[in-house]
Structures are given as structure tokens and as C-alpha cells.
C-alpha positions in Angstrom: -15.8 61.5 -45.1 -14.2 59.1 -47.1 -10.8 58.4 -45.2 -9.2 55.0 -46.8 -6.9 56.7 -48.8 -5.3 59.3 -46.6 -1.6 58.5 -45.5 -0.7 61.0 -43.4 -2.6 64.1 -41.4 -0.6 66.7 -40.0 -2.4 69.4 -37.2 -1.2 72.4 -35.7 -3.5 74.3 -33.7 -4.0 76.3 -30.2 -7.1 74.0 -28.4 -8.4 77.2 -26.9 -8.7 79.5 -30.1 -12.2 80.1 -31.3 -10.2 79.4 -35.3 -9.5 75.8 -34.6 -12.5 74.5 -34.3 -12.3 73.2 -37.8 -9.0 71.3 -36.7 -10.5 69.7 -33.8 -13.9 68.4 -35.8 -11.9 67.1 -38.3 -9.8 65.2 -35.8 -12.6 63.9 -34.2 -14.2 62.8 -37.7 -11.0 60.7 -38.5 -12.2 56.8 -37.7 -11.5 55.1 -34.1 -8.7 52.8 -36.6 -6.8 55.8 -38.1 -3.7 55.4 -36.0 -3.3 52.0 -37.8 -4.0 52.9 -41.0 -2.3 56.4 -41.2 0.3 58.4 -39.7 -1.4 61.2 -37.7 0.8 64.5 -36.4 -0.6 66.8 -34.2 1.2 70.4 -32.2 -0.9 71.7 -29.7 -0.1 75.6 -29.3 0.3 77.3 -25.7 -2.3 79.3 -25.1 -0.8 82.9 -25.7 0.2 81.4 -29.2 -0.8 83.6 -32.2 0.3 81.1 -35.1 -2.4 79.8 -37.2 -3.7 76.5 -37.2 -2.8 74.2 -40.1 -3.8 71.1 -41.3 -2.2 69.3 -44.1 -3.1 65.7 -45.4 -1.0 63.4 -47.9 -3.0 60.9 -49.9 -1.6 57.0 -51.1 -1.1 58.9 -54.6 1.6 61.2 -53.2 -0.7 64.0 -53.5 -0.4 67.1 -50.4 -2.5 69.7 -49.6 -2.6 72.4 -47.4 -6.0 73.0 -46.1 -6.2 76.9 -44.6 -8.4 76.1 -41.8 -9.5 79.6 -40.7 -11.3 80.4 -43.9 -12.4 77.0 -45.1 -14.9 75.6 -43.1 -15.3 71.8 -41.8 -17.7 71.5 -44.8 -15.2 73.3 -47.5 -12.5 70.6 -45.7 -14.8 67.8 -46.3 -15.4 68.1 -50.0 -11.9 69.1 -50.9 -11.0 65.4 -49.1 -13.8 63.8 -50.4 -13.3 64.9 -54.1 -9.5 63.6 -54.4 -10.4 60.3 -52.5 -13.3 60.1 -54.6 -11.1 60.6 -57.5 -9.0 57.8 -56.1 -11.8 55.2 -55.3 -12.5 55.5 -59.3 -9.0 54.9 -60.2 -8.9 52.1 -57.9 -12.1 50.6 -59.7 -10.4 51.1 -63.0 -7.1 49.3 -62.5 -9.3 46.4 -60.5 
């Protein structure tokens, strides 16, 4: 997963729901330098909590999104991520 160009992750999630798994991989994928290079948010829930987990990620173009983590997979999670920071790593070659 191509993490250079993510500013910010935000993570809100109940550790001991069977739904956030997908949170907690994609935590664990984030490099053992993230905390330097981005800003990094996480709630953890109680564990009677019924809210739904939600992880949202802000790119160095401004760009948000809102990735519903109960029906998108860790794959889905990693191509949608992949594709804009691809999309980014391009422009960056471009402008030198």
C-alpha cells in the first residue's frame, strides 16, 4: 500500500466487534514511521457500543474520503488508496 502521500487517517472503531477488522488491518498496514509523516486519529469504542466503525484518510492534494469499512473489504480499502496515491505519484513525476 502506497502510503507517502496520505496526511491524515482518522479511525473509529469498537476493538472487540467482528466489523472492524478492516480498521485494525489497515492500522497495522500503516509503516512503523507514519506518526512522523502523518497525523493519525484513532476512538476506540466501549464495548456495548453499536456505532460503526469509520475510517477516513486526507491526502497532500486536499483530497477526503470516507471509506465505509463494513462493506468494503481490506482489499476494496487498499485499491481505493492505492489508485489516488497512484494518481498522485504520476502527477508528482509530471511536475518533476
Amino acid at each position: 500500500m502506497i502510503t507517502r502521500f496520505i496526511t491524515d487517517v482518522s479511525t473509529k472503531f469498537n476493538p472487540f466487534a467482528p466489523r472492524s477488522k478492516t480498521c485494525r488491518i489497515f492500522l497495522s498496514l500503516l509503516p512503523p514511521n507514519a506518526r512522523q509523516t502523518m497525523k493519525i486519529n484513532t476512538v476506540l469504542l466501549p464495548r456495548e457500543s453499536r456505532d460503526r466503525s469509520a475510517l477516513s484518510l486526507k491526502f497532500k492534494d486536499g483530497k477526503a474520503m470516507e471509506l465505509d469499512t463494513e462493506k468494503l473489504g481490506i482489499k476494496g480499502i487498499v485499491e481505493e488508496v492505492d489508485r489516488h496515491s497512484r494518481m498522485l505519484d504520476r502527477q508528482e513525476e509530471l511536475n518533476g
